[in-house]
C-alpha atoms as a printed R data frame, in Angstrom:
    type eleno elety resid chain resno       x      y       z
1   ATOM     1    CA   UNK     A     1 118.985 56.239  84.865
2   ATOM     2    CA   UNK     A     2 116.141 56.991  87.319
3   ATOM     3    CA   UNK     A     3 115.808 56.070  90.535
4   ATOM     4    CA   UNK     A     4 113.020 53.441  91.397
5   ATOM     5    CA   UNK     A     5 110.595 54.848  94.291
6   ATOM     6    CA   UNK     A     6 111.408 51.957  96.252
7   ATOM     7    CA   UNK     A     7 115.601 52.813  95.706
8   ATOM     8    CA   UNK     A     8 114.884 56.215  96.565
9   ATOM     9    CA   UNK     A     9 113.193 54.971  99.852
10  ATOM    10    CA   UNK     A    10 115.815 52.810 100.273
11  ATOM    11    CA   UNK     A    11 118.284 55.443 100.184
12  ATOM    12    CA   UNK     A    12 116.524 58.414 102.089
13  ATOM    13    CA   UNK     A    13 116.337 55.259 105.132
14  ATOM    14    CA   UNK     A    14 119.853 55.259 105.324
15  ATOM    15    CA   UNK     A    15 120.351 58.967 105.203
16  ATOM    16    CA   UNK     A    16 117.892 59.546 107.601
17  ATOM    17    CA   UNK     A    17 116.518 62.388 105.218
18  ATOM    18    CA   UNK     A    18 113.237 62.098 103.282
19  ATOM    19    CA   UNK     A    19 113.458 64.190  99.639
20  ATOM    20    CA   UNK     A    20 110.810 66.554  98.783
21  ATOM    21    CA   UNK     A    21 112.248 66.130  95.502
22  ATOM    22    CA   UNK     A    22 114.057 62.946  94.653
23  ATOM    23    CA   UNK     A    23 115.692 64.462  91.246
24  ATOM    24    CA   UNK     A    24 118.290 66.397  93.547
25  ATOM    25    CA   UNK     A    25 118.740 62.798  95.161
26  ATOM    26    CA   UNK     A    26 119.780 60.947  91.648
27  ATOM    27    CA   UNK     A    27 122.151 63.657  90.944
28  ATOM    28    CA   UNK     A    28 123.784 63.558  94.066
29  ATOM    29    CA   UNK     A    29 124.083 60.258  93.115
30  ATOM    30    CA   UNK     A    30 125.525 60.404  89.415
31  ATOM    31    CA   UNK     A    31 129.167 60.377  88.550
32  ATOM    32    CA   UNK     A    32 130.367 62.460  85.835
33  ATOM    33    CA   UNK     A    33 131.252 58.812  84.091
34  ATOM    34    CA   UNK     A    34 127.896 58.292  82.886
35  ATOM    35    CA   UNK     A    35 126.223 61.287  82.507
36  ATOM    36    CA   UNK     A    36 125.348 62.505  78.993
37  ATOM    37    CA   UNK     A    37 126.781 66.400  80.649
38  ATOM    38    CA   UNK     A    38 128.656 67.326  83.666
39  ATOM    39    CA   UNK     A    39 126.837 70.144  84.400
40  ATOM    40    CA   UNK     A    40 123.562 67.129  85.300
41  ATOM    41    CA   UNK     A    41 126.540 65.013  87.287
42  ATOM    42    CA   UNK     A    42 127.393 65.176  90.915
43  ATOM    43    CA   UNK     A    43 130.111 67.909  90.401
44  ATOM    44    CA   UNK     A    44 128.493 71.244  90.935
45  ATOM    45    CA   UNK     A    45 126.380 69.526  94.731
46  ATOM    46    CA   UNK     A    46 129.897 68.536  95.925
47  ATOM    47    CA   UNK     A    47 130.970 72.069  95.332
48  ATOM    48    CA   UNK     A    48 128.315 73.017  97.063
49  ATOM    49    CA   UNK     A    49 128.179 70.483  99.203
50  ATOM    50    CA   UNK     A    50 131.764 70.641 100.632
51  ATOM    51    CA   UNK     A    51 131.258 74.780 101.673
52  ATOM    52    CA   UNK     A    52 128.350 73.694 103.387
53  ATOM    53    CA   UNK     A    53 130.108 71.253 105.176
54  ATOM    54    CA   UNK     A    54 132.955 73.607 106.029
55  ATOM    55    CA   UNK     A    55 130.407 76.251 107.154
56  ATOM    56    CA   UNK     A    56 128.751 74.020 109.640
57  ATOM    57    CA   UNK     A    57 131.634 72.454 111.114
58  ATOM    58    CA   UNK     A    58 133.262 75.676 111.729
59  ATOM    59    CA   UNK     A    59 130.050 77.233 113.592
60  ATOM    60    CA   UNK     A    60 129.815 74.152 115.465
61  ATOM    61    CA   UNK     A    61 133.496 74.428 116.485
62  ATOM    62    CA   UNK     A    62 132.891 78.076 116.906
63  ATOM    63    CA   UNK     A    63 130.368 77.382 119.501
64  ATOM    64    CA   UNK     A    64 131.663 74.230 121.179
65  ATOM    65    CA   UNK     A    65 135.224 75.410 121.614
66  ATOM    66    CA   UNK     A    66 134.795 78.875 123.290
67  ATOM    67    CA   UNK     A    67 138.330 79.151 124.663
68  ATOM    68    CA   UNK     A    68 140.501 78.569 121.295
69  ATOM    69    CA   UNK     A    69 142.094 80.731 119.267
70  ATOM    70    CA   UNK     A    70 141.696 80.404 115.564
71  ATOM    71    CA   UNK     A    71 144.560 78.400 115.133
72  ATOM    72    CA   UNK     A    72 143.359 75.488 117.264
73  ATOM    73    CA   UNK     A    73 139.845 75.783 115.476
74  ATOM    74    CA   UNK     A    74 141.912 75.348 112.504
75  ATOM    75    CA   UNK     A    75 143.613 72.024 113.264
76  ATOM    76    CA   UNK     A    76 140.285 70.798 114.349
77  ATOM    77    CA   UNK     A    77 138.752 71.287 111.387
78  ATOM    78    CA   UNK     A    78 141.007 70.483 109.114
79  ATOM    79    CA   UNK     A    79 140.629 66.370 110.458
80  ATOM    80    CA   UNK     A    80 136.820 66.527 110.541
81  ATOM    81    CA   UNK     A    81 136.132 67.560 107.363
82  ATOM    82    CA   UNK     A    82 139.045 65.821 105.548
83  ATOM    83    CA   UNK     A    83 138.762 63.796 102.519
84  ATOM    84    CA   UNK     A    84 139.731 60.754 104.442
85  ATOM    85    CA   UNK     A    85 136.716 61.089 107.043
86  ATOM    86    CA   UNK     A    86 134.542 62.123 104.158
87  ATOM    87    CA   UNK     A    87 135.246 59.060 102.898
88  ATOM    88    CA   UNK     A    88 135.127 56.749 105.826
89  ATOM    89    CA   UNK     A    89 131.659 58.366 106.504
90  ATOM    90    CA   UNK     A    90 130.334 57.962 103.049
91  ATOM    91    CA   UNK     A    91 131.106 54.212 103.322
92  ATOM    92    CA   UNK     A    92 129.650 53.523 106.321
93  ATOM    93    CA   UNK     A    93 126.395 54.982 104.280
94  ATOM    94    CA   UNK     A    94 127.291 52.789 101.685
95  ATOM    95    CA   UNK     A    95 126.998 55.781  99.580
96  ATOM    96    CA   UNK     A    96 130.528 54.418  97.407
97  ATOM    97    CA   UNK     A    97 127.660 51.602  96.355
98  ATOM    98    CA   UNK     A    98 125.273 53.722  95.543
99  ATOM    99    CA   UNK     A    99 126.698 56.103  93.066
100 ATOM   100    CA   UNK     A   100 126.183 55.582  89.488
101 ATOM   101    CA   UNK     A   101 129.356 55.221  87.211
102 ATOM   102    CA   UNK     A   102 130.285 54.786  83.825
103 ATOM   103    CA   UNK     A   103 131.576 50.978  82.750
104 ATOM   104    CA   UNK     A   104 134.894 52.561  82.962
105 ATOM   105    CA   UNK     A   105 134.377 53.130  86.517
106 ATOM   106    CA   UNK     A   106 132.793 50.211  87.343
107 ATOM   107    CA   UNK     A   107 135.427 47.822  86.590
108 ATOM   108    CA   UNK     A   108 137.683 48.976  89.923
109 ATOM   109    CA   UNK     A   109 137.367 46.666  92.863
110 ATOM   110    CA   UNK     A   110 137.251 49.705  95.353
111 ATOM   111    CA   UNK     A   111 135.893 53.529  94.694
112 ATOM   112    CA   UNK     A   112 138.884 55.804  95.723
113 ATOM   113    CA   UNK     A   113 138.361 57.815  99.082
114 ATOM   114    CA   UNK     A   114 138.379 61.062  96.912
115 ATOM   115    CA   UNK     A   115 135.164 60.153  94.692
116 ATOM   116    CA   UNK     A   116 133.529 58.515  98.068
117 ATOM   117    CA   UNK     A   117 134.192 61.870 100.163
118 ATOM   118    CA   UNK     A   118 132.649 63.766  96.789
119 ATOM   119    CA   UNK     A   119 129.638 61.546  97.673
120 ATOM   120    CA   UNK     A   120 129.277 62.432 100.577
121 ATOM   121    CA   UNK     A   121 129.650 66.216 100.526
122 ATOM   122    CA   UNK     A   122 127.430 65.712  96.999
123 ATOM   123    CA   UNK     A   123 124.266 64.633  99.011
124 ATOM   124    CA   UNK     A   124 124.870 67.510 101.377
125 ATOM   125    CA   UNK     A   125 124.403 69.748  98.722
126 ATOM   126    CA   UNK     A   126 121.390 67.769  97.968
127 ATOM   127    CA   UNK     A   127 119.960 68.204 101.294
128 ATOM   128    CA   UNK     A   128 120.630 71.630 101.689
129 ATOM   129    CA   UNK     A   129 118.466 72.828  98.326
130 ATOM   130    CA   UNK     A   130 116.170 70.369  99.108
131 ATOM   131    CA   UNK     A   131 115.528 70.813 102.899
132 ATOM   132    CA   UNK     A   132 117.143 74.585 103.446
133 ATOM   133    CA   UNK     A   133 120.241 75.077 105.919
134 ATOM   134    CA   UNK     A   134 118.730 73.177 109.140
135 ATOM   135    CA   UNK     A   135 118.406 69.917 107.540
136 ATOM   136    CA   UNK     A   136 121.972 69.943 105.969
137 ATOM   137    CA   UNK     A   137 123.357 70.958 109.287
138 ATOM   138    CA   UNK     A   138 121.042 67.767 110.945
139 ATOM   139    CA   UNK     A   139 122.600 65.771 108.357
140 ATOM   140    CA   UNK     A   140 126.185 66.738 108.906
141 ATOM   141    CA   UNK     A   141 126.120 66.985 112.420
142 ATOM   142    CA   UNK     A   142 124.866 63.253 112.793
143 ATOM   143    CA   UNK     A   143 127.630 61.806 111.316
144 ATOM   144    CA   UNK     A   144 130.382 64.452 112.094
145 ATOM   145    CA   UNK     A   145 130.156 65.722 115.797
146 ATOM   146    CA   UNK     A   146 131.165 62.153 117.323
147 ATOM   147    CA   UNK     A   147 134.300 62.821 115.335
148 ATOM   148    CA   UNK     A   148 134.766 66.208 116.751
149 ATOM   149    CA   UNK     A   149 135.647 65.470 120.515
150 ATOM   150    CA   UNK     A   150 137.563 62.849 118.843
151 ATOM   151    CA   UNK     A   151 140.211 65.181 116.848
152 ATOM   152    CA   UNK     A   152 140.010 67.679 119.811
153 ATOM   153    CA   UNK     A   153 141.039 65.280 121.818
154 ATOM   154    CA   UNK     A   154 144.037 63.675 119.843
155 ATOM   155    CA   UNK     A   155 145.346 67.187 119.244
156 ATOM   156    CA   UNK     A   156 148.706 67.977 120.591
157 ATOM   157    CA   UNK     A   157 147.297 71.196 122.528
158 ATOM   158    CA   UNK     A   158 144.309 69.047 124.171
159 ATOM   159    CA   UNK     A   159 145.915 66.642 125.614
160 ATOM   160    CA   UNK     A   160 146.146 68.347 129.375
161 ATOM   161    CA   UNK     A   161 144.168 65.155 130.955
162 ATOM   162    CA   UNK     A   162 146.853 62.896 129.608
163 ATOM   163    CA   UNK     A   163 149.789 65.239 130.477
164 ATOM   164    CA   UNK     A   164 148.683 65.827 134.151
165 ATOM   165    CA   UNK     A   165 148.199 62.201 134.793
166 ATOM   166    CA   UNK     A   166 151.592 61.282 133.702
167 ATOM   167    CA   UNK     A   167 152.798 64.099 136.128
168 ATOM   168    CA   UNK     A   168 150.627 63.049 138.776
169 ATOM   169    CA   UNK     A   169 151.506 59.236 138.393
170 ATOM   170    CA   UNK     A   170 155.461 59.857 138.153
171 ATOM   171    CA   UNK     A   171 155.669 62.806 140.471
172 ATOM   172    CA   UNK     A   172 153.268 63.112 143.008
173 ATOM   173    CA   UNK     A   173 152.010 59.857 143.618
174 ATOM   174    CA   UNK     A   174 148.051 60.832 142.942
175 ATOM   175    CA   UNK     A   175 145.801 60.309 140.475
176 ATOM   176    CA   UNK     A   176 143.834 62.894 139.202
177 ATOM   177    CA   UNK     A   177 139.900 63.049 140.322
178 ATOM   178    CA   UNK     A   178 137.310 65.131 138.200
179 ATOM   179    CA   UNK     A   179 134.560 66.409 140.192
180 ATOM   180    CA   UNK     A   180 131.272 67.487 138.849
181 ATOM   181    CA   UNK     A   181 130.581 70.601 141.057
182 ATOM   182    CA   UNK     A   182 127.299 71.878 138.899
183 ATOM   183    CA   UNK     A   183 125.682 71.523 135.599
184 ATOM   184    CA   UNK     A   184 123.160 73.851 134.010
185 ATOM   185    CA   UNK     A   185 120.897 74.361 131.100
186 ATOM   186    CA   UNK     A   186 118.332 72.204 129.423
187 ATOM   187    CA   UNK     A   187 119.250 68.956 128.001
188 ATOM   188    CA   UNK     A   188 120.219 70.032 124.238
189 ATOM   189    CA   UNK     A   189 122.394 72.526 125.478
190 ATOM   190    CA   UNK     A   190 123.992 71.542 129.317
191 ATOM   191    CA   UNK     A   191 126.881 72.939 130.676
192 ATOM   192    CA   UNK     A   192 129.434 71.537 133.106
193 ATOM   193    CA   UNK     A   193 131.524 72.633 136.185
194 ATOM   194    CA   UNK     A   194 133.952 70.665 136.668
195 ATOM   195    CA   UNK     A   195 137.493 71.074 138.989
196 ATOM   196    CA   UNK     A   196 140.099 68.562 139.291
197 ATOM   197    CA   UNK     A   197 141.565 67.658 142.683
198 ATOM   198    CA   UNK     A   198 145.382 66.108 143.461
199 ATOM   199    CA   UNK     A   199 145.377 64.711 146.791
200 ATOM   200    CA   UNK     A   200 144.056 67.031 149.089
201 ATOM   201    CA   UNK     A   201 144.671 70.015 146.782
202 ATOM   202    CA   UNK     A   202 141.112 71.232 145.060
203 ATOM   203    CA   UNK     A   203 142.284 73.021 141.787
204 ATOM   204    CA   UNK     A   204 139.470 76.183 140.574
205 ATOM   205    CA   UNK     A   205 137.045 74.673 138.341
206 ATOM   206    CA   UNK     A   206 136.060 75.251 134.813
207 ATOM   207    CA   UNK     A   207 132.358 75.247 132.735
208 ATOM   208    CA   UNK     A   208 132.059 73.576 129.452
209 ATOM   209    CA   UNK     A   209 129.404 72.466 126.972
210 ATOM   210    CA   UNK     A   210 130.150 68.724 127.582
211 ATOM   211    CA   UNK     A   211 132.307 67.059 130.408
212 ATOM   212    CA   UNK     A   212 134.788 65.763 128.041
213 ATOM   213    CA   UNK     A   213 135.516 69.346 127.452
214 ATOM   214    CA   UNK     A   214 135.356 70.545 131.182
215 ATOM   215    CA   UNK     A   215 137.381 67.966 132.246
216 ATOM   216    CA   UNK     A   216 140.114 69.075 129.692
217 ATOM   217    CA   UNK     A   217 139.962 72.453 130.563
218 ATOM   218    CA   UNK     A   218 139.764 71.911 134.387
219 ATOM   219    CA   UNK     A   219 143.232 69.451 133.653
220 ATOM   220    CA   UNK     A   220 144.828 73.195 132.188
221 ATOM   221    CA   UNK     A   221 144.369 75.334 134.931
222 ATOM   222    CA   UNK     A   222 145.770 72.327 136.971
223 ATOM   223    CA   UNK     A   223 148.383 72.305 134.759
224 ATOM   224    CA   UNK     A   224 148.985 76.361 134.909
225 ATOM   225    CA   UNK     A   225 148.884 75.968 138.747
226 ATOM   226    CA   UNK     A   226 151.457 73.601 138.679
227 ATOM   227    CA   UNK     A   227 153.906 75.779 136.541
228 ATOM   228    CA   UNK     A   228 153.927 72.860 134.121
229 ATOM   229    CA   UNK     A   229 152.679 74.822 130.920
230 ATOM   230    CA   UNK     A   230 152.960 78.611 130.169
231 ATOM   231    CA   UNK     A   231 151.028 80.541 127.131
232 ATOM   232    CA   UNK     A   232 153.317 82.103 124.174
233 ATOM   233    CA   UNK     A   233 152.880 85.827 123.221
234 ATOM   234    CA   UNK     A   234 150.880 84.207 120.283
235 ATOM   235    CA   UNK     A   235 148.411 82.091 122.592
236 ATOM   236    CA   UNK     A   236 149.973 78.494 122.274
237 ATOM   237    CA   UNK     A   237 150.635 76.581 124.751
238 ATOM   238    CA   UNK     A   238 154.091 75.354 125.414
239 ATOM   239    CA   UNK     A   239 154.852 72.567 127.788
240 ATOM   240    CA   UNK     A   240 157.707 72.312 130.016
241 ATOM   241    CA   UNK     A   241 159.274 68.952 129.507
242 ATOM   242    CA   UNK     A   242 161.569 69.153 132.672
243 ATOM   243    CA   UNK     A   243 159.164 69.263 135.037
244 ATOM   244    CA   UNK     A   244 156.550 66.406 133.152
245 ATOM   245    CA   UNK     A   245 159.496 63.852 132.115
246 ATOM   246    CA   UNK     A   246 162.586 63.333 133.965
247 ATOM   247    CA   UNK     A   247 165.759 63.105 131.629
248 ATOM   248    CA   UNK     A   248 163.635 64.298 128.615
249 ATOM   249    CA   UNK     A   249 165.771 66.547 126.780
250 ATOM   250    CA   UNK     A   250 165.508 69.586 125.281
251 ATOM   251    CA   UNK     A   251 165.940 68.524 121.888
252 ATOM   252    CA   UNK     A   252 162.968 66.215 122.061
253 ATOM   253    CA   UNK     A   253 160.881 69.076 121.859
């Protein structure tokens, strides 16, 4: 069924994307439940859709996260563009309420994450053939980059802030200070210097596209300094427990 012009307003609102052409909109939004073919259903945009999504995420992560290796990149990725946050994201868009589905369909109390995240990644494909590579990436990057810092962040390798402080706290009586020594660049695209100090020891300072990120790097070096971490032939970082936790053991590795 066609959308009404004042649905398709509706929608484009809460996407934050107006459609040059609104038929790529309606398909995003049709199940494969109630359309007379597949081939006119949502399928073939979430295929499209979800490499889209991959490709931008990865360029962003590319060019956020300068100083990790493609493993890291990896794990990163893997949480943004899961099916889970896919999902999450396409119900805070109320896009699960949106989609047309077959009576079947309709009778469940809840669409399941995996047909919400095809939503999702569905109207990306949209965008993109509507509105050409920019607008998709616009579109993603809205809703995805404040989940970005997030899964860096939470990531066992990232968590040098949170490892130093425990040091600091247990052995050295100190908390950590991060000091803003310089930022440059214009306002879409600053960098940071940023060095952390322990007592009245001044650790070397480290540049990063947001402080978050400075601040995490500037806690490794600290880190290195203090002989608490060391790098693998294979460029992970190991931590060494007996110097962060006394009585940890080496088992709890």
């Amino acid at each position: 069924m066609a959308l009404s012009d004042e649905s398709v307003n509706k929608i484009e609102s809460v996407l934050g994307y107006s459609f040059s052409d609104p038929s790529l909109l309606e398909r995003a939004l049709t199940h494969a439940s109630i359309a007379d073919d597949r081939l006119v259903s949502n399928e073939r945009l979430e295929f499209l859709g979800d490499a889209v999504l991959g490709y931008v995420v990865c360029e962003e992560l590319y060019r956020q996260f300068e100083d990790l290796l493609e493993g890291e990149l990896t794990k990163i990725k893997s949480a943004v563009v899961s099916r889970q946050l896919c999902a999450r994201i396409a119900r805070s868009l109320g896009l699960d309420r949106m989609l047309s589905l077959g009576k079947g369909m309709q009778a469940r109390d809840s669409l399941p994450s995996s047909l919400a995240a095809a939503v999702f990644e569905s109207v990306i494909g949209a965008i993109l053939l509507d509105g050409g590579i920019e607008a998709a990436k616009r579109f993603i990057l809205t809703y995805i980059e404040p989940h970005i810092e997030e899964a860096a962040a939470s990531g066992h390798q990232q968590n040098f802030k949170s490892v130093l402080q425990q040091h600091a706290q247990a052995r050295l009586n100190h908390q950590p200070v991060y000091i803003l020594k310089s930022e440059t660049g214009p306002d879409h695209a600053k960098r940071f210097e940023i060095a952390v100090q322990l007592g009245d020891h001044l650790f070397a300072s480290s540049w990063a596209s947001s402080k978050k990120r400075a601040e995490q790097k500037a806690a490794l070096i600290a880190l290195e300094e203090l002989g608490l971490i060391h790098e693998t032939r294979d460029g992970h970082v190991v931590y060494v427990p007996e110097e962060m936790f006394e009585g940890r053991s080496d088992a709890d590795e």
